[in-house]
C-alpha positions as CSV (number, residue, x, y, z in Angstrom):
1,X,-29.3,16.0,-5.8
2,X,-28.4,12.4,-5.0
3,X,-30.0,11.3,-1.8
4,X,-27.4,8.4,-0.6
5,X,-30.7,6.7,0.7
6,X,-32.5,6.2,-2.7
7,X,-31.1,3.6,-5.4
8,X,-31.7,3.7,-9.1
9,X,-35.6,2.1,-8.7
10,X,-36.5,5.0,-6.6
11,X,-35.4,7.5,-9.1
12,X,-36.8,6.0,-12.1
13,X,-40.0,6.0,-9.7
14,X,-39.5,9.6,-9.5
15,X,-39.5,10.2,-13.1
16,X,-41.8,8.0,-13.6
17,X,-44.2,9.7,-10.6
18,X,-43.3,12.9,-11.8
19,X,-44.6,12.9,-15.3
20,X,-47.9,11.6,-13.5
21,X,-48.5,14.5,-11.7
22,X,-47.2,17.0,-14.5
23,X,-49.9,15.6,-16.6
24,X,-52.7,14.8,-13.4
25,X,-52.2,17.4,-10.9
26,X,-50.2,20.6,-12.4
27,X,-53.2,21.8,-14.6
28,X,-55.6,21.4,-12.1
29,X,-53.8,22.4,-8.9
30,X,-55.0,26.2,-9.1
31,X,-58.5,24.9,-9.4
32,X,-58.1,22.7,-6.7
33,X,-57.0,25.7,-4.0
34,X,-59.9,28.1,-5.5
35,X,-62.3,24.9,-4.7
36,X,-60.5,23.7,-1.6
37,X,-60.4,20.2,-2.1
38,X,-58.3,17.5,-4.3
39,X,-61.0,15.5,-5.9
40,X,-61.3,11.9,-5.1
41,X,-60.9,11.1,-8.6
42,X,-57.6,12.1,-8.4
43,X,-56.9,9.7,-5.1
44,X,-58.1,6.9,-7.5
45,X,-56.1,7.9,-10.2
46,X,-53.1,7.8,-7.6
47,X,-53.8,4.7,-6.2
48,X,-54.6,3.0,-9.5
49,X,-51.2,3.8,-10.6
50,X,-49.6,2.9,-7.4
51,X,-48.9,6.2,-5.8
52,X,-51.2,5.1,-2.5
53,X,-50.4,3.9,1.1
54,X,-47.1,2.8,-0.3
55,X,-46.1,0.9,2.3
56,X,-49.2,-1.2,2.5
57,X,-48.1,-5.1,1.9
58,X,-49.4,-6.6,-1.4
59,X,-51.6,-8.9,0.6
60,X,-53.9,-6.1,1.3
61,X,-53.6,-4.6,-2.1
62,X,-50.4,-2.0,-1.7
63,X,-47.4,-1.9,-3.2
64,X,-44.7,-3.0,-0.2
65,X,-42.7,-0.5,-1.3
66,X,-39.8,0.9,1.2
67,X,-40.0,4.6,3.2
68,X,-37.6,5.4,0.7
69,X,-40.5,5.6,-2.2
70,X,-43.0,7.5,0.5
71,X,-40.0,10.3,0.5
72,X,-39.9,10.4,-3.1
73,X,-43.9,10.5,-2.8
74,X,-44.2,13.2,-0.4
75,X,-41.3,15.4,-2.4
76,X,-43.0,15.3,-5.3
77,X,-45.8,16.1,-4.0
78,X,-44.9,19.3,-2.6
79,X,-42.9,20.4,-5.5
80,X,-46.8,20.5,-7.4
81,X,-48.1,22.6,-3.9
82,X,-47.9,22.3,0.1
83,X,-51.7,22.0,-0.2
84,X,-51.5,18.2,-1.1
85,X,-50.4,17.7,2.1
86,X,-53.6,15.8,2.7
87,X,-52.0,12.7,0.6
88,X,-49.3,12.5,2.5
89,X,-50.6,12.6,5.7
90,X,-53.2,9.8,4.3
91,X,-49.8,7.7,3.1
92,X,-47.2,7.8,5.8
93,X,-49.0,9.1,9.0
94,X,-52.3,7.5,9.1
95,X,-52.1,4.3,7.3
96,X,-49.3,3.0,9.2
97,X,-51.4,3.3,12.3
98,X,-53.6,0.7,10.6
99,X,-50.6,-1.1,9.8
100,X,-48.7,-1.4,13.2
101,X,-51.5,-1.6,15.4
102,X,-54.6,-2.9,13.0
103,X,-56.3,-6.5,13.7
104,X,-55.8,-8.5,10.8
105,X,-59.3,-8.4,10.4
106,X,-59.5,-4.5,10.4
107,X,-56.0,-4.8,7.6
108,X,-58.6,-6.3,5.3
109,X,-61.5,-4.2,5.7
110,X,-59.7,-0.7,5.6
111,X,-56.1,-1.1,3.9
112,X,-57.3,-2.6,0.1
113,X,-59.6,0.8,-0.1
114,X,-56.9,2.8,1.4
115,X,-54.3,1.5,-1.4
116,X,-57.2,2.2,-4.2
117,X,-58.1,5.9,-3.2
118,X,-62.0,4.1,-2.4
119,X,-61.0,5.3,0.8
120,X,-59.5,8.4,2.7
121,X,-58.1,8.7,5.7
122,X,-58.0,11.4,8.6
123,X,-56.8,11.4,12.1
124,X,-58.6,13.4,14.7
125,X,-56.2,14.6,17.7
126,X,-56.8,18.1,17.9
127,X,-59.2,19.5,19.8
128,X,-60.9,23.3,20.1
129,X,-58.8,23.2,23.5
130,X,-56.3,20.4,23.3
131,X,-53.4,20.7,20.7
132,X,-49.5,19.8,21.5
133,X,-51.1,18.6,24.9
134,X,-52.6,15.6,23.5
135,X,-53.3,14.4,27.5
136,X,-55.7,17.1,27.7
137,X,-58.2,15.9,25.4
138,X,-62.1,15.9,26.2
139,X,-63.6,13.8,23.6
140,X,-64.5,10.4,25.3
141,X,-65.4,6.8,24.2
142,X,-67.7,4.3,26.9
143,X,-68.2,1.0,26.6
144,X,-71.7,-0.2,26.3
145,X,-71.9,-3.7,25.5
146,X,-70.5,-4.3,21.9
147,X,-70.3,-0.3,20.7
148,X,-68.0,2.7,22.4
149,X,-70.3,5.9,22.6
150,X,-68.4,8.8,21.7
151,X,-68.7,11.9,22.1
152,X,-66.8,15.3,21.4
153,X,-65.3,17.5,19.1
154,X,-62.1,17.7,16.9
155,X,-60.9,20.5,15.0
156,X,-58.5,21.7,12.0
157,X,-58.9,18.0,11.1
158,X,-56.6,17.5,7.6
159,X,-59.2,15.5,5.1
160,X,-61.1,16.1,7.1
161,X,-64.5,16.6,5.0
162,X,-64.2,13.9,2.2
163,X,-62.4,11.5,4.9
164,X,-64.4,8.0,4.8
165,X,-62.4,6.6,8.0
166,X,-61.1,8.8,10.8
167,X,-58.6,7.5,13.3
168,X,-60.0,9.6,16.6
169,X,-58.3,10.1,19.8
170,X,-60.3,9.8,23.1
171,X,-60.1,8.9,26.7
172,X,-61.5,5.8,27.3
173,X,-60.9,6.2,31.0
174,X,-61.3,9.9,32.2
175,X,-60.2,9.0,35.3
176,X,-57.0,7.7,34.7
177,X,-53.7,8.3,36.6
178,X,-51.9,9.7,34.7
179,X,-53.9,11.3,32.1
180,X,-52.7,9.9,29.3
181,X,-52.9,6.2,30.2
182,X,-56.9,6.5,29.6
183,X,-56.3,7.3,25.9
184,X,-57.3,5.3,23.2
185,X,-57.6,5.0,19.6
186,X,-61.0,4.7,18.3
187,X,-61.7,4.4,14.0
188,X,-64.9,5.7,12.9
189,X,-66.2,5.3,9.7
190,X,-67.7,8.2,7.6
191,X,-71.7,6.7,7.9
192,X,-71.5,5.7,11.8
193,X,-74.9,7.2,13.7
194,X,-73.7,10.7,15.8
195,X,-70.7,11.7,13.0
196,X,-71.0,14.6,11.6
197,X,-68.7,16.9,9.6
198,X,-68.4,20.5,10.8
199,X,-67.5,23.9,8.4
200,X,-64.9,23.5,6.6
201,X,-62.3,26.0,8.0
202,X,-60.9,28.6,5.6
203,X,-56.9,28.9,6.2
204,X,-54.5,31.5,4.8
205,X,-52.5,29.1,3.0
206,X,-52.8,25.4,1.8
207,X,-56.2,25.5,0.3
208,X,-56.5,22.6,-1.4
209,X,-56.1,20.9,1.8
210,X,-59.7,20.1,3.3
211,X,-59.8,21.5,6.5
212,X,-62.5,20.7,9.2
213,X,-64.5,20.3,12.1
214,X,-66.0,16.9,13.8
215,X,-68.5,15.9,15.6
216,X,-69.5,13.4,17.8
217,X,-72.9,13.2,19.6
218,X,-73.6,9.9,21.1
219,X,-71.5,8.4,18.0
220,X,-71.7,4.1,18.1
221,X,-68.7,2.9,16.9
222,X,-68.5,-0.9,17.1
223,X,-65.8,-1.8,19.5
224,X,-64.2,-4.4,16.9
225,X,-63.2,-0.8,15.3
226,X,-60.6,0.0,18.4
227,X,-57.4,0.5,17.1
228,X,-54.6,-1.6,19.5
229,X,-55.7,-2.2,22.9
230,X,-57.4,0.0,24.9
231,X,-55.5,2.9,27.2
232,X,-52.3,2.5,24.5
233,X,-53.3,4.9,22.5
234,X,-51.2,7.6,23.9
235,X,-47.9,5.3,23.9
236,X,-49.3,5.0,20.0
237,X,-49.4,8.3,19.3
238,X,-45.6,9.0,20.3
239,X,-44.3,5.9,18.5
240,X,-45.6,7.4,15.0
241,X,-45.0,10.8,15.9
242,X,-41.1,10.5,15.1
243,X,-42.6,9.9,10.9
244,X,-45.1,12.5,10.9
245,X,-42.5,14.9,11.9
246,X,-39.8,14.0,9.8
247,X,-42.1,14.2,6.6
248,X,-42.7,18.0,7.8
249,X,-39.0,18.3,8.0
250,X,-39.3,16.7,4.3
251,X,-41.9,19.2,2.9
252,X,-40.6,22.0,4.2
253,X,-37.0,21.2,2.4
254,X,-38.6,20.7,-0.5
255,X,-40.7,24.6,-0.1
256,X,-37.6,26.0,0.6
257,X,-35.5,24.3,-2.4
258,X,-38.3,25.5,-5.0
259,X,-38.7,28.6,-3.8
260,X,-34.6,29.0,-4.3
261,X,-34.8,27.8,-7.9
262,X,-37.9,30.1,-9.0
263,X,-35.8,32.8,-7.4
264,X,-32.3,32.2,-8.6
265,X,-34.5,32.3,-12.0
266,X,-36.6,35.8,-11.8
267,X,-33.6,37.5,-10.9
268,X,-31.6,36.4,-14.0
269,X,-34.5,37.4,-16.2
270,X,-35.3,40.8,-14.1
271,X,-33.7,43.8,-15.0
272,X,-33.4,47.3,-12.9
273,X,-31.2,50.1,-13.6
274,X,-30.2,48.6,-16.8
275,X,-29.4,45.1,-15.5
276,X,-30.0,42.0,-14.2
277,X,-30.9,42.2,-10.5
278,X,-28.9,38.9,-10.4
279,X,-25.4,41.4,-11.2
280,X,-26.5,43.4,-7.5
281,X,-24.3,42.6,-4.6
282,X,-27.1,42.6,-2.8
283,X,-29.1,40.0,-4.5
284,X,-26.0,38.1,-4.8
285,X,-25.5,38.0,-1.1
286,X,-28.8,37.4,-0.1
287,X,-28.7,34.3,-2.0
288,X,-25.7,32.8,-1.2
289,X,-26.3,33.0,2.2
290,X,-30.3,31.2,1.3
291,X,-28.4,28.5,-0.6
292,X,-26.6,27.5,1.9
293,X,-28.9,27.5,4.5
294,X,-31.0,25.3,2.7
295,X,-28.0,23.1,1.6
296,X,-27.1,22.6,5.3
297,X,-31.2,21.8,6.3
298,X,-31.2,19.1,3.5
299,X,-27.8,17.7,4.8
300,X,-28.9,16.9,8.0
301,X,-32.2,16.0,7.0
302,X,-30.7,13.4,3.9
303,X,-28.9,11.1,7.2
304,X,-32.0,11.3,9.4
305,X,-33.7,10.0,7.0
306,X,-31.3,7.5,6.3
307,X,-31.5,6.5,10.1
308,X,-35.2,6.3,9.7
309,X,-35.3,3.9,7.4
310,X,-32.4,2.0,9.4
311,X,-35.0,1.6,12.3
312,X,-33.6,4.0,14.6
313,X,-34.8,5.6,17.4
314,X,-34.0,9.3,16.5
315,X,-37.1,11.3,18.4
316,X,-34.5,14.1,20.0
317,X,-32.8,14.6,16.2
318,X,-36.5,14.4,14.1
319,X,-37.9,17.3,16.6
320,X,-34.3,19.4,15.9
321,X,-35.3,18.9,12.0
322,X,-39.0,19.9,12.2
323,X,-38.6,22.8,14.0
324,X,-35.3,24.1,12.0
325,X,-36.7,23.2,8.6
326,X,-40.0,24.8,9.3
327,X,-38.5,27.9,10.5
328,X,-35.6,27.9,8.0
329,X,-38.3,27.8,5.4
330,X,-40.2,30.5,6.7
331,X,-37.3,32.6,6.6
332,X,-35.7,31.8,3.9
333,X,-38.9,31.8,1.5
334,X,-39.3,35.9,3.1
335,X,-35.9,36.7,1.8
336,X,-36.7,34.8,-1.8
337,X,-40.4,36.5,-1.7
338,X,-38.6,40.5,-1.1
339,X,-36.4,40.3,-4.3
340,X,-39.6,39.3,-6.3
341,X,-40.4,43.1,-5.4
342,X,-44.4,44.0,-5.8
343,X,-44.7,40.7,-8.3
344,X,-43.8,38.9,-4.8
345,X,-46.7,39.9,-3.4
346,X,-48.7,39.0,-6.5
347,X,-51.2,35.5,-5.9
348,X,-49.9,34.2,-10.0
349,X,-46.8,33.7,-8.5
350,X,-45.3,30.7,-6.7
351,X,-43.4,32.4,-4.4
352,X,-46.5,34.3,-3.0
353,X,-48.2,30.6,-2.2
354,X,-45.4,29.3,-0.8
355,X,-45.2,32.4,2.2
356,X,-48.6,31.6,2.9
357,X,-48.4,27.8,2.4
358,X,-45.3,27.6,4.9
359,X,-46.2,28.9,8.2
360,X,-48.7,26.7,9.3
361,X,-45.9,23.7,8.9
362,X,-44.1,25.2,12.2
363,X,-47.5,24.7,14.2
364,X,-48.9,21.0,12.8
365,X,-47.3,18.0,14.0
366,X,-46.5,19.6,17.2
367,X,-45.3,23.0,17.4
368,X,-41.9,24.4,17.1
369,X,-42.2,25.4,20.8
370,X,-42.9,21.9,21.8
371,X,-39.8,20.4,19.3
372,X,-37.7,22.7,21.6
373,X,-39.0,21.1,24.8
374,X,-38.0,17.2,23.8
375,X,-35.0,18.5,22.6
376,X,-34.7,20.2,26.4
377,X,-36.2,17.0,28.1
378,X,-33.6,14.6,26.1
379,X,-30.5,16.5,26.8
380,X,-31.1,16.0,30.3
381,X,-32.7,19.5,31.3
């Protein structure tokens, strides 16, 4: 399909990308979900070739490349599995934190090892009781002289184990009124004093995203590593929200466009009752009415990315997209999965990882529930 957004350079990029991971990523990617983990010579394969924190300027060692290429990125990427989500988050949701809000000092320290795959990045928001309610987290920074002690926990942190810099959110002033205006944006590197990496947590689906715990005990992180200025770290948070979200939208198009095609194709080649199952009404129907769900999700999701890129505001139409895309998926990946029959339910096929992989994508980001409620908010409710 021809995205409107995208000109000829970002499709010969996708060819170009594309035969990449065909050769560096396809015949590994089953041995990267048994081991749980993309290796990080794979990051520095991808970011010697480009592929990294694409919108990092060339001054700090990135290619200045357009949200256009990070769509084609994070596309491609989930064609190979939903489990290298961990990339993408990395590219388009916490490098451009160090972008917008970075010193220029910090920009040279952390963005040229970000660009190379030397470094990976995580962001630490969810806690073991804080998740959408981001004004109810516990973990807190003080000053003391030139350090900010922090201490607290995060949980089912993406990257989270082989992460080298982690963008943590913590209340700076516990006292503040309201909540959220004591929250700031603290970056800890992998080797500070009083970090520690937790279990990592074993997930239904998208195993070869690293998933773990933190830890903070007294941690000294040098206040020259506070991200912005301090208490804006909330007002952060819901200015790069709108991305994040949209890339789920993105991600979940893409699961439920491959798992069309894998199906459309097994029931061609399946036969039952001396045919195709492709020549049943049933099967017919069932997919029709799948196509063109998934025809209308990317039809609305093609011109919101378009606005994106135009530097709109478009907060009440990105939380519409993430929470239909997600569920869409999830629905219409349980229709393609029941005409696979018992092979459906069998781990060798794709169609089995992508009803595990999918669910989780209507929970991350902000859940589904919580999409609903700035859609309510912005329509005057």
């Amino acid at each position: 399909m021809n995205h409107l957004y995208l000109s000829n350079e970002h499709h010969q990029f996708r060819q170009a990308f594309r035969k990449f991971l065909e050769k560096e990523a396809v015949p590994f990617f089953e041995e990267w979900e048994r081991q749980h983990f993309i290796p990080k010579e794979f990051w520095r394969k991808m970011g010697n070739q480009g592929y990294l924190a694409p919108s990092v300027p060339e001054a700090y060692g990135g290619p200045e490349a357009d949200f256009g290429y990070s769509v084609v990125i994070d596309e491609e990427l989930e064609r190979v599995g939903s489990g290298m989500v961990g990339i993408s988050l990395h590219n388009d949701v916490v490098v451009p934190y160090l972008l917008a809000y970075g010193s220029e000092e910090q920009k040279k320290r952390w963005l040229p090892g970000c660009a190379s795959g030397d470094i990976i990045t995580a962001i630490g928001m969810t806690e073991p009781g804080a998740g959408s309610d981001l004004a109810g987290i516990r973990t807190t920074a003080k000053r003391d002289g030139d350090n900010y002690v922090l201490n607290g926990q995060k949980t089912f942190i993406t990257n989270g184990i082989q992460a080298d810099l982690i963008v943590v959110v913590c209340k700076t002033d516990p006292n503040a009124v309201p909540p959220h205006k004591g929250i700031s944006l603290l970056v800890v590197e992998k080797d500070t004093p009083g970090f520690s990496h937790g279990r990592q947590l074993e997930k239904i689906g998208q195993h070869s995203s690293d998933t773990a715990e933190l830890y903070f005990e007294d941690c000294r992180v040098p206040a020259q590593n506070l991200l912005g200025e301090e208490g804006k770290g909330f007002h952060y948070l819901m200015e790069k929200l709108q991305q994040e979200r949209l890339i789920v939208a993105i991600t979940a198009q893409i699961a439920m466009e491959e798992s069309l095609q894998a199906t459309i194709e097994y029931v061609k080649q399946r036969t039952a009752f001396g045919q195709p199952i492709s020549y049943f009404q049933n099967t017919r129907f069932k997919l029709a009415e799948v196509a063109t769900k998934v025809a209308v999700s990317r039809a609305f999701l093609d011109q919101l990315i378009a606005r994106h890129m135009a530097g709109e505001s478009i907060v009440t139409e990105v939380s519409m997209a993430k929470w239909w895309s997600t569920d869409v998926a999830k629905e219409t990946i349980a229709e393609c999965m029941q005409l696979f029959g018992g092979y459906g339910y069998m781990v060798e096929y794709e169609i089995a990882r992508r009803f595990r992989d999918i669910p989780v994508m209507a929970i991350y980001a902000g859940t589904n529930e919580i999409m609903k409620t700035i859609i309510a908010k912005n329509l005057g409710l």
